[in-house]
C-alpha positions in Angstrom: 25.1 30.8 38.9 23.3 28.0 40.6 25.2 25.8 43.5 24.5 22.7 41.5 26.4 23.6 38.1 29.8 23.7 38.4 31.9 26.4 37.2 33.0 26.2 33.6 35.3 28.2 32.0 35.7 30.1 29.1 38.5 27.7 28.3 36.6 24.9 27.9 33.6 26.1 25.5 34.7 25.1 21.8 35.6 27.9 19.3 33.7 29.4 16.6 36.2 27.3 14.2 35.2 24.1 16.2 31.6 24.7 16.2 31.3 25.8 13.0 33.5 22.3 11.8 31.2 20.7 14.0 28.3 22.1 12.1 30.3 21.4 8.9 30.2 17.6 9.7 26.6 17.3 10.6 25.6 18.9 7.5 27.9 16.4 5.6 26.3 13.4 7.5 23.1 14.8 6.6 23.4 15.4 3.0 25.3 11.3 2.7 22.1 10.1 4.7 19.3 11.7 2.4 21.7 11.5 -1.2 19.1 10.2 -3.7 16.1 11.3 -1.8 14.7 13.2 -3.8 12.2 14.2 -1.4 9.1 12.2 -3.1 6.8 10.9 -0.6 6.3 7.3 -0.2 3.1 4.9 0.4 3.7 0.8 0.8 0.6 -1.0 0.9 0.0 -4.2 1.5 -3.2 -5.8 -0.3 -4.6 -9.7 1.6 -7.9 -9.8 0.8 -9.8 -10.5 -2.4 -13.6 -9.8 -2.3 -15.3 -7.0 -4.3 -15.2 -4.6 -1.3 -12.1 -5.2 -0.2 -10.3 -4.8 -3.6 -11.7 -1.2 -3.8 -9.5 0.6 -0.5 -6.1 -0.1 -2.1 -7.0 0.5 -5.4 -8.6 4.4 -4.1 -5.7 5.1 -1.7 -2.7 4.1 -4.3 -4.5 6.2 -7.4 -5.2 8.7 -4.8 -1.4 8.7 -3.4 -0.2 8.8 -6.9 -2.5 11.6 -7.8 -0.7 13.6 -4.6 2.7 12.5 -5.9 3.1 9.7 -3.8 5.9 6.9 -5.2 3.2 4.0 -4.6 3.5 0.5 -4.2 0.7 -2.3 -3.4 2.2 -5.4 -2.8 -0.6 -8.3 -2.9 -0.8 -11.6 -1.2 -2.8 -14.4 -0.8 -6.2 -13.7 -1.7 -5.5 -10.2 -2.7 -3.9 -11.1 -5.9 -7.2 -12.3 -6.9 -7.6 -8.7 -7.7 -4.3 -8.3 -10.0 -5.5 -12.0 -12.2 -7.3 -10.9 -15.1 -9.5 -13.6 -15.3 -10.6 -13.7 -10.8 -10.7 -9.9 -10.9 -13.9 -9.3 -13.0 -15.4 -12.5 -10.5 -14.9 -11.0 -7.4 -17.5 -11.9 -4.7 -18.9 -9.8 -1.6 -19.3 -12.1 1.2 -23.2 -11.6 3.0 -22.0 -13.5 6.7 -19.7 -12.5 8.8 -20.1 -8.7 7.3 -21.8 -6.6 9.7 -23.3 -3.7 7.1 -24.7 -6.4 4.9 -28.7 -5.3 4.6 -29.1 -8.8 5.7 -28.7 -10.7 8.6 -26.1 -14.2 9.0 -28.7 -16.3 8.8 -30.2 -15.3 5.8 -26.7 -14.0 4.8 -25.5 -17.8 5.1 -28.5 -19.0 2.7 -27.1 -20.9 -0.8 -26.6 -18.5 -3.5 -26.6 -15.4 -1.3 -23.5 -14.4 -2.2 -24.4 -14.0 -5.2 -27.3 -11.9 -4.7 -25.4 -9.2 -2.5 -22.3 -9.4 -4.9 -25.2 -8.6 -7.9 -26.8 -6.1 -5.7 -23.0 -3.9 -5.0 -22.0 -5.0 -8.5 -25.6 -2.4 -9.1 -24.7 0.2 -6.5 -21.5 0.4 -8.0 -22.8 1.1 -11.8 -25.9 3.4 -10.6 -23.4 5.4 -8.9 -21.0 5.5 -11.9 -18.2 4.6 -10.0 -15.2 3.2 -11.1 -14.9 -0.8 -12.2 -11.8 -2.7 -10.4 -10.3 -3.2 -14.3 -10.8 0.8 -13.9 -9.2 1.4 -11.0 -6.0 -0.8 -12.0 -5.3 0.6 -15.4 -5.5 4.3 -14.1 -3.6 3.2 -11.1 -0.9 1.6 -13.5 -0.8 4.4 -16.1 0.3 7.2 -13.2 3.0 4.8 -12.2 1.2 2.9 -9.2 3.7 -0.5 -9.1 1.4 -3.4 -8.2 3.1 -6.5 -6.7 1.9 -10.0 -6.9 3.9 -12.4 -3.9 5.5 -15.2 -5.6 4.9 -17.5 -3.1 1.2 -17.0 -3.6 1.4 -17.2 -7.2 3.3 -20.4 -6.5 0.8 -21.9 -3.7 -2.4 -20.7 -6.0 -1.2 -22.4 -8.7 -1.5 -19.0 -10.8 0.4 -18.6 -14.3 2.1 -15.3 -14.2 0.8 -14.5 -17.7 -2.4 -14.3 -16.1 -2.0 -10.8 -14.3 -2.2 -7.6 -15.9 0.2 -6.1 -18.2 2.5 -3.6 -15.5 2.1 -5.9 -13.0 5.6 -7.0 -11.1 5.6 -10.4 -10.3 8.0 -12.6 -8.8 8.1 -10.1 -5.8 8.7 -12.0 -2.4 8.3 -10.9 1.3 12.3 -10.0 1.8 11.1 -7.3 -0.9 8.3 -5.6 0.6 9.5 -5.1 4.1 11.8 -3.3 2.7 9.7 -1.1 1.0 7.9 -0.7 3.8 11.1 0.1 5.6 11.2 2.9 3.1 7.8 4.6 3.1 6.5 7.3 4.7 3.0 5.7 5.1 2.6 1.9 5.0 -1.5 0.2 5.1 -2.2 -3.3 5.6 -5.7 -3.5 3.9 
C-alpha cells in the first residue's frame, strides 16, 4: 500500500446491497432521462441562403438523413425561404461575383445580365446531368417526412403570404422553436 493513500477499512467500502441500490438508481435516472427516445437519430438544419446553388446542400443532406432514418428538420430563414415559396423557388439565381468557382472572373461576373447567363448555364449542367430539380428535391424530401420550416418573422418582413409555400410546409415557426430543435439533434448544419 502506498504512503500517500490512507488506510481504509473494510468497514467503510459499501455493501453489495448498497452498490447494487446504487446501481438500481442510476439505472432509474437513466431510463427517466432517455423515456420517449426512441433512439431515432436527429438532424436540425438551418437553411439562410436562397440562390440556386445554395438551395441544393440542404435539400441533399435532409433527403439523404431521412433516407438513413434521420428525424429531419430544415428550418429556413431569410433568403432561404425563397426556396420553400412556390412561385421564388423555380426563379432561383446563381450569383457570377463574389463566387470563386464561377468559370468567369468578377469583372466580367459583375457585367449586366450575367447572372442570368451563369444561372442558364447550371440551370443546363443540372438537366444534362439528370439531376434532381429543387421542386424535386422538396416533394421527395416532404413525402419521407423531412419537416421544412419557414421563420415567421421572415415571412412577416418579406411580405410573403403563407399560402404561397408548399403544401407540408410548417409555417409560423419562430427562432424560440428551432434552437430547440437544435438543442435536440444529434447533428445540427447551418447552410
Amino acid at each position: 500500500m502506498s504512503a500517500d493513500t490512507p488506510d481504509a477499512s473494510e468497514e467503510d467500502a459499501p455493501t453489495r446491497a448498497e452498490l447494487a441500490a446504487r446501481v438500481d438508481e442510476l439505472e432509474a435516472q437513466l431510463d427517466a432521462a432517455t423515456e420517449g427516445d426512441d433512439g431515432q437519430k436527429k438532424m436540425s438544419i438551418i437553411a439562410t441562403k436562397g440562390t440556386l446553388d445554395m438551395a441544393y446542400p440542404p435539400l441533399i443532406l435532409a433527403s439523404t438523413a431521412a433516407a438513413f432514418g434521420y428525424d429531419v428538420t430544415v428550418f429556413h430563414t431569410f433568403w432561404g425561404l425563397d426556396i420553400l415559396h412556390e412561385e421564388k423557388t423555380d426563379d432561383l439565381k446563381l450569383s457570377s461575383v463574389g463566387n470563386p468557382n464561377m468559370p468567369v472572373p468578377n469583372v466580367v461576373g459583375a457585367l449586366p445580365g450575367m447572372d442570368r447567363v451563369t444561372t442558364a448555364m447550371m440551370e443546363q449542367k443540372i438537366e444534362d446531368n439528370d439531376t434532381a430539380t429543387i421542386e424535386e428535391l422538396l416533394e421527395t424530401s416532404l413525402e419521407m417526412g423531412v419537416e421544412f420550416q419557414a421563420c415567421q418573422m421572415t415571412i412577416e418582413l418579406m411580405d410573403y403570404d403563407e399560402d404561397d409555400f408548399y403544401d407540408g410546409v410548417t409555417t409560423g415557426v419562430g427562432a424560440a422553436t428551432a434552437l430547440q430543435d437544435m438543442a435536440e439533434a444529434d447533428i445540427q448544419l447551418l447552410v
